[in-house]
Backbone as CSV, one residue per row, in Angstrom:
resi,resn,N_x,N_y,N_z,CA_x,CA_y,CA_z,C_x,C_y,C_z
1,UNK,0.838,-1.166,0.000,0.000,0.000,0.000,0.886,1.233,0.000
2,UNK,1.154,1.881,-0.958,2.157,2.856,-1.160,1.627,4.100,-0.546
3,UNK,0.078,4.346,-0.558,0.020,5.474,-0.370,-1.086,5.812,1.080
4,UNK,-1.306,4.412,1.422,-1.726,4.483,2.726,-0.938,3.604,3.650
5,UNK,-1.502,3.697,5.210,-0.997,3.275,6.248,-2.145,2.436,6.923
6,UNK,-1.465,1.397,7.870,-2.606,0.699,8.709,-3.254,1.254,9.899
7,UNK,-4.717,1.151,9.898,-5.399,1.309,11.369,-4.597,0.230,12.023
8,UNK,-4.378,0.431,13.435,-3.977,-1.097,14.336,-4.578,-1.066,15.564
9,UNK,-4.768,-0.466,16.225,-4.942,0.339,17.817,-6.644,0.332,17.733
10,UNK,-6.886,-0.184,18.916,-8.909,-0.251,19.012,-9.209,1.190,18.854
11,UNK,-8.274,1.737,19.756,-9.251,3.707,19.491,-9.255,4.113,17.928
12,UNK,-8.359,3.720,17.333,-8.505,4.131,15.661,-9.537,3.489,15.099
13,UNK,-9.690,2.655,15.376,-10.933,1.712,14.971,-12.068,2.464,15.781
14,UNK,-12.147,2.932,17.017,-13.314,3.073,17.505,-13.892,4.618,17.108
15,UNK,-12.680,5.093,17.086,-13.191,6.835,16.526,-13.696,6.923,14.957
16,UNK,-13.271,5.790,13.987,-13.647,5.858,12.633,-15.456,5.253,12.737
17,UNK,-15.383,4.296,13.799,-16.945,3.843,14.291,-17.533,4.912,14.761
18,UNK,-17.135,5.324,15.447,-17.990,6.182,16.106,-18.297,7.442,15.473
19,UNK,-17.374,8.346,14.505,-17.875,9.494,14.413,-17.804,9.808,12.573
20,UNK,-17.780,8.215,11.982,-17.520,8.014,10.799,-18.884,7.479,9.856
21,UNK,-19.228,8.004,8.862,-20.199,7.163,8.094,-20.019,6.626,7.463
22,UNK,-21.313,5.631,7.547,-20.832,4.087,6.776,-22.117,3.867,5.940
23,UNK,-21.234,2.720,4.997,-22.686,2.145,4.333,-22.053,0.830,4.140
24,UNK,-23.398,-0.137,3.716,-23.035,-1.644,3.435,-23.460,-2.291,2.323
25,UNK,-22.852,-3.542,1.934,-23.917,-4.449,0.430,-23.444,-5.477,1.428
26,UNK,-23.896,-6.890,0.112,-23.960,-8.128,0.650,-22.766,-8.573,1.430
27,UNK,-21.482,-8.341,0.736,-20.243,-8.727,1.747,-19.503,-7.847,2.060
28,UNK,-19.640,-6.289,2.244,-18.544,-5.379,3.069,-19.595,-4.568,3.371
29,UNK,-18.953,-4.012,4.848,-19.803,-2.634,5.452,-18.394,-1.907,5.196
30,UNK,-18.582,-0.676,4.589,-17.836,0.226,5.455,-17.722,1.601,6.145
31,UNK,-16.501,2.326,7.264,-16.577,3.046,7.754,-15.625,4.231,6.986
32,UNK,-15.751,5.597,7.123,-15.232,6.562,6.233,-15.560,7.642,7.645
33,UNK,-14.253,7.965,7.661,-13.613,9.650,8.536,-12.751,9.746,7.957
34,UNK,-13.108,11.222,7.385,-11.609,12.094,7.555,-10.032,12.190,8.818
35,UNK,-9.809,12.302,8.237,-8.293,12.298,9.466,-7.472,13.298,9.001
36,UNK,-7.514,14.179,8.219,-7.025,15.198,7.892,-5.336,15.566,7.950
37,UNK,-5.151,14.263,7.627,-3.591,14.373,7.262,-3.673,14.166,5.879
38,UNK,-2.780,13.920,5.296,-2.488,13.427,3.316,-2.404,12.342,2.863
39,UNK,-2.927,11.296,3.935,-2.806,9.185,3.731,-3.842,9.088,3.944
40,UNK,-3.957,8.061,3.321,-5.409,7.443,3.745,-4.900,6.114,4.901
41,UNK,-5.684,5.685,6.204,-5.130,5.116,6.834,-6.098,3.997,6.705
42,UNK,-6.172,2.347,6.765,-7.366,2.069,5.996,-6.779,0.428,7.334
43,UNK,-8.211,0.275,7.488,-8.466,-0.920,8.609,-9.021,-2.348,8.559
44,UNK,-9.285,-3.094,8.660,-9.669,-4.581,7.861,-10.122,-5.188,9.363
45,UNK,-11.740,-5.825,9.051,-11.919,-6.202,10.707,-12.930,-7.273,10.335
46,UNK,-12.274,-8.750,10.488,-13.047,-9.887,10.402,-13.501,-10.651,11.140
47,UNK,-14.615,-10.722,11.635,-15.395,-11.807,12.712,-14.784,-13.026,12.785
48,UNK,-14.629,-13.411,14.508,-14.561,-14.952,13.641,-16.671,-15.722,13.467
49,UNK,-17.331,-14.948,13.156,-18.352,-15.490,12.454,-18.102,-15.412,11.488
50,UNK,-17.128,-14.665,10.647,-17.111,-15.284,9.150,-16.695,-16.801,9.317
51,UNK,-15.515,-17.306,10.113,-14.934,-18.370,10.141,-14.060,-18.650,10.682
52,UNK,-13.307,-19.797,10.580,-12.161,-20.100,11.354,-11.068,-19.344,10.746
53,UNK,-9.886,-19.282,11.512,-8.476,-18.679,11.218,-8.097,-18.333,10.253
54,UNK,-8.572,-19.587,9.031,-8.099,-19.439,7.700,-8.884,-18.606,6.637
55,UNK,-10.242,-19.146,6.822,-11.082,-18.322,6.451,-11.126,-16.915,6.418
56,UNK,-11.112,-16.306,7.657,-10.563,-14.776,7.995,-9.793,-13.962,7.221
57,UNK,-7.968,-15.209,7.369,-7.145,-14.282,6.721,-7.239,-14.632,5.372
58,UNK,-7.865,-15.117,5.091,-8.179,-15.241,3.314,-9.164,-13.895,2.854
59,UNK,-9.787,-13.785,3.600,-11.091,-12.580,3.806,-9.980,-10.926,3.640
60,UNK,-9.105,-11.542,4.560,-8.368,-9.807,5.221,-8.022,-9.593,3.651
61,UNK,-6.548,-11.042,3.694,-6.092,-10.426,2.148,-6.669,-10.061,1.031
62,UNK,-7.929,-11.088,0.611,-8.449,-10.306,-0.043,-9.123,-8.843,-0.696
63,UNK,-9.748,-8.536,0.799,-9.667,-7.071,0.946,-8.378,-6.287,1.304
64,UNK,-7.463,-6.370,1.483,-6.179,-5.550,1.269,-5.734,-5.661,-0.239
65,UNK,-5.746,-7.037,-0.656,-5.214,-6.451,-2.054,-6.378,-5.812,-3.183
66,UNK,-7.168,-6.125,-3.274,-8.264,-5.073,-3.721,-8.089,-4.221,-3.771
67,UNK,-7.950,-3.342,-2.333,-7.444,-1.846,-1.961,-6.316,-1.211,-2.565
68,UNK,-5.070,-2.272,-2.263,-3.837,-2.115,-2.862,-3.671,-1.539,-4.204
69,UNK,-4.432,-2.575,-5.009,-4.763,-2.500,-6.335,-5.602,-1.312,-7.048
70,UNK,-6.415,-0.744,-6.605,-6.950,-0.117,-6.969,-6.912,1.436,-5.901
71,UNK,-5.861,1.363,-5.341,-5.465,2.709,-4.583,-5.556,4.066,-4.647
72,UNK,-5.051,3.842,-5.573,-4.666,5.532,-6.723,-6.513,5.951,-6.593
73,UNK,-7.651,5.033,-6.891,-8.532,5.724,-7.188,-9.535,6.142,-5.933
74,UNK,-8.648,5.913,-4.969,-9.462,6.593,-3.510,-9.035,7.908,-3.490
75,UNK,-9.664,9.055,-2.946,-9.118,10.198,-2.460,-8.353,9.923,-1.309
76,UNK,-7.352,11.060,-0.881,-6.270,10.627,0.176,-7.141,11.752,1.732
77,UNK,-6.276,11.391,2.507,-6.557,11.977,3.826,-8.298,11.440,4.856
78,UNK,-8.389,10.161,4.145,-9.059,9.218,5.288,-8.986,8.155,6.390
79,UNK,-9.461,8.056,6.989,-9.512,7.057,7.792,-10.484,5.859,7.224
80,UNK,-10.492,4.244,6.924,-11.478,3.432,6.207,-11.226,2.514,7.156
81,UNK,-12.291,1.695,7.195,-12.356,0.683,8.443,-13.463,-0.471,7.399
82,UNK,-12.806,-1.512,6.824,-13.905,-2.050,6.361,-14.022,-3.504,7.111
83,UNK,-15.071,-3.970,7.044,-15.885,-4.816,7.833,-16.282,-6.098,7.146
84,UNK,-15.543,-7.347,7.132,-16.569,-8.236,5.973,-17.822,-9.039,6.997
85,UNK,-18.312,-9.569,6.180,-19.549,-10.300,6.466,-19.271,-11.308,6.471
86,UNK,-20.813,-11.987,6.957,-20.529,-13.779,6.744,-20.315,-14.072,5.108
87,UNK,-21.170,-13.722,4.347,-21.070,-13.392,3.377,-19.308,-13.670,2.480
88,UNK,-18.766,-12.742,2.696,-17.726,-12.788,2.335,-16.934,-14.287,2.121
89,UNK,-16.782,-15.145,2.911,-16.151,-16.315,3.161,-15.954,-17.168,1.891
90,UNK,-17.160,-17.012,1.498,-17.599,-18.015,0.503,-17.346,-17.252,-1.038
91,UNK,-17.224,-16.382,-1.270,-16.683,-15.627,-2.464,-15.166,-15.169,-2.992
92,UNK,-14.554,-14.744,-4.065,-13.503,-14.659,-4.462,-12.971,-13.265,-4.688
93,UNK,-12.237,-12.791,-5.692,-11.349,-11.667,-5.143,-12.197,-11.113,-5.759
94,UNK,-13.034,-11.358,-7.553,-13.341,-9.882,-8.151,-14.965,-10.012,-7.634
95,UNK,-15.592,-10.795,-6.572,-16.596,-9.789,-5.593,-16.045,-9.167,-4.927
96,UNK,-14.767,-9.123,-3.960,-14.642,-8.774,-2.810,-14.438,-7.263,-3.513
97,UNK,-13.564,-7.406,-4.603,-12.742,-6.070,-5.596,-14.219,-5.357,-5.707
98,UNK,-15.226,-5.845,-6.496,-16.455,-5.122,-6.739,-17.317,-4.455,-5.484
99,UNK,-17.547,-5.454,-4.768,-17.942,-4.853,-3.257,-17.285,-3.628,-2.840
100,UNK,-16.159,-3.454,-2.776,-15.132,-2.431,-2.084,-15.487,-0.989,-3.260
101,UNK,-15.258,-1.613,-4.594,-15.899,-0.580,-4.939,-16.849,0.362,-5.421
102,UNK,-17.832,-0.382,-4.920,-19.562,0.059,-4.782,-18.959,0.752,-3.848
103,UNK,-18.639,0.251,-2.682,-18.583,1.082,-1.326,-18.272,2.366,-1.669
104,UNK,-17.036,2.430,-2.182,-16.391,3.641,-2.527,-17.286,4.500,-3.248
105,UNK,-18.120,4.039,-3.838,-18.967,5.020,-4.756,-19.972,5.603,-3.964
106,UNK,-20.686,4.388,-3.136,-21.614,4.644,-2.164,-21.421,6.630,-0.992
107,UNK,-19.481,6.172,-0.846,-19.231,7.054,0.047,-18.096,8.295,-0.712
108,UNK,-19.049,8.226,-2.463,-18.091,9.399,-2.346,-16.923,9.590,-2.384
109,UNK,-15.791,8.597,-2.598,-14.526,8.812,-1.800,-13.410,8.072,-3.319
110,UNK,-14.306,7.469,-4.190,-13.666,7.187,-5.623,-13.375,8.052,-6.476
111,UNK,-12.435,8.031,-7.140,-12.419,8.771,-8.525,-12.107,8.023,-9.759
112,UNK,-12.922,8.291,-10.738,-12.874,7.333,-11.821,-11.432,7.685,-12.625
113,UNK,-11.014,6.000,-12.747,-9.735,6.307,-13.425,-9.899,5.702,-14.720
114,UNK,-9.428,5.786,-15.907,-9.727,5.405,-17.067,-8.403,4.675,-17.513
């Protein structure tokens, strides 16, 4: 992720919950605050109701490289906290890729790259 950094710490997570808006589809919710620096700082948070251990980090990576991949077309200076579902477990990268970026559209925060 070249041009962002990781949430890690519960209060980063809890202030993007708490004072951040969100929206959801079938397999990602997510959360959106400003943080008003020039990175986007971006968070990944999997139940274990999605699944066991493996399941999860199959879930995380997927949604990190999604993000990774398609970086450039977020605006910078947020905070993102995304959330998978049960949902998620059972699907592959170009839902997880598509999900993430509905979201983004949902919240505003994409820019179309050609």
């Amino acid at each position: 992720m070249k041009f962002s950094e990781s949430l890690k710490k519960n209060h980063q997570f809890q202030c993007v919950y708490k004072s951040g808006r969100s929206y959801g589809n079938k397999y990602l919710v997510m959360y959106v605050k400003e943080n008003g620096a020039g990175k986007n700082r971006i968070g990944i948070s999997v139940s274990r109701k999605v699944g066991n251990s493996v399941v999860r980090h199959r879930v995380t990576r997927l949604v990190r490289e999604s993000y990774r991949l398609r970086e450039a077309m977020f605006n910078s200076g947020l905070d993102i906290v995304v959330v998978a579902r049960k949902n998620a477990a059972s699907v592959g990268y170009h839902e997880i890729e598509s999900a993430l970026l509905h979201l983004g559209k949902l919240h505003h925060i994409t820019e179309v790259c050609s």
